[in-house]
N, C-alpha and C positions, 0 to 999 in steps of 0.2 A: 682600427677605429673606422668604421663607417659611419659616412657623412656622405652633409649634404654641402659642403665646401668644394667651392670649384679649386681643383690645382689640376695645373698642367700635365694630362700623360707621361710627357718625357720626364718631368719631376717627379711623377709617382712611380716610375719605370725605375728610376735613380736610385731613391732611399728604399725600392724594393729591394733593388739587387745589393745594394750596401748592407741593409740588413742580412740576407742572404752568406753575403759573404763572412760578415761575422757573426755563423751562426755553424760556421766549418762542419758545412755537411758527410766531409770527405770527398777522396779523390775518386769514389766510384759511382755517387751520385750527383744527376745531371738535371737540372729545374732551368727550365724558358719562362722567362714571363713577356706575358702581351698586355697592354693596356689600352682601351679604347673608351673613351668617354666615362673616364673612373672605371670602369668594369675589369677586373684584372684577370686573365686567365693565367694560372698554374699547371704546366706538363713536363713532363719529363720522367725521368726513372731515379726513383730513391733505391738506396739498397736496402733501407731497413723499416720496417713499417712507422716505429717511433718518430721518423724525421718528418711525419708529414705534421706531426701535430706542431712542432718547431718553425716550417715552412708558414704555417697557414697562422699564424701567430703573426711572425716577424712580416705579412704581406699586409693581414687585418691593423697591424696598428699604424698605416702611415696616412698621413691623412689627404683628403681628398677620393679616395675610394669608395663607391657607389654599392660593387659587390664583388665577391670574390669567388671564380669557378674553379675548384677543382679538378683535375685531368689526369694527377701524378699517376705511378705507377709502383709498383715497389717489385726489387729483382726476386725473382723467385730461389731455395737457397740452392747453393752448388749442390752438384753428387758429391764431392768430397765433402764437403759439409755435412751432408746426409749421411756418409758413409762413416766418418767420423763419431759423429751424433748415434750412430746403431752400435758402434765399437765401445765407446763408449757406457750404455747403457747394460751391453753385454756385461763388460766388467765388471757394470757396478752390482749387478743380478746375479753376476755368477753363472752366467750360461752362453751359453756358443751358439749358434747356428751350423748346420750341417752346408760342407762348401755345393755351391750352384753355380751354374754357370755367370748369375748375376753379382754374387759376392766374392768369385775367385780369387787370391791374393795377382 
């Protein structure tokens, strides 16, 4: 909720991170927040793109907040992820890749 209601940094710093916390980003995503004359900056590293829209929620609706920037980042996926994900897709297709030096087992 953006407003023009004066609250205190440290209180809006507060019910940030309260919401934050019950909003269990997981344990592989990391969100700072700064507050300065209501103005709240958002950074750190999400793991998943989804969670920025949860962050940027649970930060807009506390009140006293003038405006709210942006900074996250979201991790990029693992190689095994990746690697997984092509294994995967092989199967579902019914085809292989010929081995490379990049796909070795």
């Amino acid at each position: 909720m953006l407003s023009r209601k004066h609250v205190a940094d440290k209180d809006i710093l507060r019910q940030i991170n309260h919401r934050l916390l019950k909003a269990s980003l997981g344990a592989h995503s990391r969100v700072t927040v700064q507050v300065h004359n209501g103005d709240v900056t958002l950074s750190g590293t999400l793991e998943y793109q989804n969670q920025r829209k949860a962050v940027l929620r649970a930060s807009r609706s506390v009140d006293g907040i003038r405006r709210v920037v942006d900074t996250m980042t979201v991790k990029p996926a693992t190689t095994k992820w990746r690697q997984q994900t092509l294994d995967d897709l092989e199967k579902a297709l019914g085809t292989s890749r010929e081995p490379t030096p990049e796909n070795k087992p």
